[in-house]
C-alpha positions as CSV (number, residue, x, y, z in Angstrom):
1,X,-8.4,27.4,1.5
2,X,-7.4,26.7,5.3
3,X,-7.2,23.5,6.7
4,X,-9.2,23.3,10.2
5,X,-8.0,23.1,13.6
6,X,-9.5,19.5,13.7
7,X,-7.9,18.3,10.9
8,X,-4.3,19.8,12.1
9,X,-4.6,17.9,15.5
10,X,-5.2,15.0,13.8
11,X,-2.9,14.7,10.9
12,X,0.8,13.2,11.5
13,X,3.8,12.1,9.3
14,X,2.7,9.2,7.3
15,X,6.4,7.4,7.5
16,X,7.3,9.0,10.9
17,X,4.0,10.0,12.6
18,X,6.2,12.8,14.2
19,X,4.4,16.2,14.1
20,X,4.3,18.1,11.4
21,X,4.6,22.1,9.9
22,X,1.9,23.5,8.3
23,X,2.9,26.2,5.4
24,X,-0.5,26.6,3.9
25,X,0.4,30.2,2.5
26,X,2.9,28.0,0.3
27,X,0.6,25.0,0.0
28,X,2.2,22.3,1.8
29,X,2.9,20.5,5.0
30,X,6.2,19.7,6.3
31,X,8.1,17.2,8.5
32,X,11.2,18.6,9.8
33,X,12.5,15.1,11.1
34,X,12.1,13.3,7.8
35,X,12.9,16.3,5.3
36,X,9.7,15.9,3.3
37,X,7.5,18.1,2.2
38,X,3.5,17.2,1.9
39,X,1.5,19.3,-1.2
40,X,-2.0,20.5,0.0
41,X,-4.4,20.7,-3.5
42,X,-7.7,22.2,-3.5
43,X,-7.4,22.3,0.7
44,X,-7.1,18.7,0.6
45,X,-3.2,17.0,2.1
46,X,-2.3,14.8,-0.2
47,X,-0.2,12.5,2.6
48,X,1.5,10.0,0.7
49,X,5.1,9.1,1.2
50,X,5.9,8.7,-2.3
51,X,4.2,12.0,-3.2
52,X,6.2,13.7,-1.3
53,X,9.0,15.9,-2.2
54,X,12.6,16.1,-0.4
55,X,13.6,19.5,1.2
56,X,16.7,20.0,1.0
């Protein structure tokens, strides 16, 4: 399920509120400044810092 164009202008990093890349076709969201990678379940981002998973 895609997320919609509202809800990508709104959403930011949670511990940076930089902007973020959105991988959907993989399932998350991504913020290149912090190396952290957000998981998107059932179209729904699940934006919690401690979620999130490290990219290396």
């Amino acid at each position: 399920m895609a997320l919609s164009p509202e809800l990508k202008e709104i959403l930011a990093c949670p511990k940076c509120k930089g902007e973020l890349e959105f991988r959907e076709e993989e399932g998350e969201i991504r913020c290149l400044a912090c190396r952290l990678a957000y998981r998107i379940e059932d179209g729904i981002p699940v934006m919690l810092i401690d979620e999130a998973r490290p990219i290396p």
